[in-house]
TIMI-2910 file (N, C-alpha, C, CB; in pm, 1 decimal, decimal comma, always signed):
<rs>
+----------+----------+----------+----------+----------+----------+----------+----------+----------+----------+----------+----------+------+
!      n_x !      n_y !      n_z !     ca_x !     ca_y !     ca_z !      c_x !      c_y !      c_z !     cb_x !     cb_y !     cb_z ! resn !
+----------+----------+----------+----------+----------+----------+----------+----------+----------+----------+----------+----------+------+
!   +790,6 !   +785,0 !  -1047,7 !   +723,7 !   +669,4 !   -986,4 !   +601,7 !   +716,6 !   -904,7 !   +823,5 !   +590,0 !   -895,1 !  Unk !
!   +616,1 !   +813,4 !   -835,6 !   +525,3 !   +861,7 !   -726,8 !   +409,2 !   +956,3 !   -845,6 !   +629,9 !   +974,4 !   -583,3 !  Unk !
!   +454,9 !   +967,0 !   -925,1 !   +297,3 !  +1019,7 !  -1052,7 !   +250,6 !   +920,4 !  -1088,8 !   +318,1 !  +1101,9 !  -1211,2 !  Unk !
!   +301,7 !   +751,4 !  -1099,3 !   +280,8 !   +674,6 !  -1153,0 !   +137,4 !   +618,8 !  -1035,9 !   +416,3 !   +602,1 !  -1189,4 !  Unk !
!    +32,7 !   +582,3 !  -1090,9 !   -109,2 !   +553,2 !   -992,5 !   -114,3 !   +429,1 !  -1004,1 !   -260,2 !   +616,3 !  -1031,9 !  Unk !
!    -54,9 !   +327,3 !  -1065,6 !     -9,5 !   +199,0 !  -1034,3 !    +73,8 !   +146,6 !   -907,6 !    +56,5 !   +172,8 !  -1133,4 !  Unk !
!   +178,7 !   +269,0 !   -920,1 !   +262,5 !   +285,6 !   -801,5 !   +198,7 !   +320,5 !   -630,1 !   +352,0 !   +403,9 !   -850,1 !  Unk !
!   +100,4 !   +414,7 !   -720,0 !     +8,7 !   +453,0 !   -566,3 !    -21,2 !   +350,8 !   -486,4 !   -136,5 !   +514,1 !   -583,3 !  Unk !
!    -78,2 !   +271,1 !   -629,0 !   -213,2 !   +198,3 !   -581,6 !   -157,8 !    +64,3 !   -523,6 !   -332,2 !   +168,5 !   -715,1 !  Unk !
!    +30,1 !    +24,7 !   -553,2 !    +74,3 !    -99,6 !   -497,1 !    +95,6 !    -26,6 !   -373,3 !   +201,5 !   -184,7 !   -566,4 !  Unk !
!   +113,4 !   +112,1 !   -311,6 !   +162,1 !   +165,6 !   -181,1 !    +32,3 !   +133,3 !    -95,9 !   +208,9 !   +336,4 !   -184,3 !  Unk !
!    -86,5 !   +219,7 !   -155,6 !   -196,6 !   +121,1 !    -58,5 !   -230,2 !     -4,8 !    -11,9 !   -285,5 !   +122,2 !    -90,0 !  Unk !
!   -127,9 !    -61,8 !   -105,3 !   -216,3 !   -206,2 !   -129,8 !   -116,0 !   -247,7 !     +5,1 !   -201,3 !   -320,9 !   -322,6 !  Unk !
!    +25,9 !   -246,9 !     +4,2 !    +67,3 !   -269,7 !    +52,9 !    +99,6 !   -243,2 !   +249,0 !   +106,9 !   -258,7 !    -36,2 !  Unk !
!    +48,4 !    -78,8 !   +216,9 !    +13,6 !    -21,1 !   +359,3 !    -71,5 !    -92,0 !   +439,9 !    -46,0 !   +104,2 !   +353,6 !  Unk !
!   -219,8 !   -139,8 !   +336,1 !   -350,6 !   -173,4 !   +428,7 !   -307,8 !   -299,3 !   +467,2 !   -508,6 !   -176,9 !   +356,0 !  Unk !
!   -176,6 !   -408,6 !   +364,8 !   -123,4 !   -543,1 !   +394,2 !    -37,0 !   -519,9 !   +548,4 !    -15,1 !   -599,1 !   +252,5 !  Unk !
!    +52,4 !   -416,1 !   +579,5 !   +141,3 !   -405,0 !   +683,4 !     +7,7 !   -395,1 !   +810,4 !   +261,9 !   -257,3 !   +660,0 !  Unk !
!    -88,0 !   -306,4 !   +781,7 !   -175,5 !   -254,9 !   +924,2 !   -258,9 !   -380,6 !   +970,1 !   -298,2 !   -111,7 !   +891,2 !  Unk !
!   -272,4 !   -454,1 !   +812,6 !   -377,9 !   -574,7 !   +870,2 !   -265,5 !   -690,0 !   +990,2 !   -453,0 !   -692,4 !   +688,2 !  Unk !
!   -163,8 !   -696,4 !   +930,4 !    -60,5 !   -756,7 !   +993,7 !    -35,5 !   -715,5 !  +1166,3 !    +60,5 !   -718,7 !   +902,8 !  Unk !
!     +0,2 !   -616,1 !  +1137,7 !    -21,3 !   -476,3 !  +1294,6 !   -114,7 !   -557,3 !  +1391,6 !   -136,0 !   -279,8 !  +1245,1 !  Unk !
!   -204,9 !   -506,8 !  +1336,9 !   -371,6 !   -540,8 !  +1362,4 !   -377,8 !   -711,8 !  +1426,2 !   -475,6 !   -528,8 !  +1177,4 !  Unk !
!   -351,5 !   -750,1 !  +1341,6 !   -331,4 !   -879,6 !  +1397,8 !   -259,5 !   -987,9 !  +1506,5 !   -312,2 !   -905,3 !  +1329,5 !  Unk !
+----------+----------+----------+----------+----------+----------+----------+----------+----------+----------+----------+----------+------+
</rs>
């Protein structure tokens, strides 16, 4: 999963979703 760059790319997606939240 973690070779998978689909996978990466939902972990970013999802990280920058938690910080904007944070952030907010």
């Amino acid at each position: 999963m973690q070779k998978t760059p689909g996978s990466n790319g939902y972990k970013v997606s999802k990280l920058a979703v938690a910080i904007q939240t944070d952030g907010s």
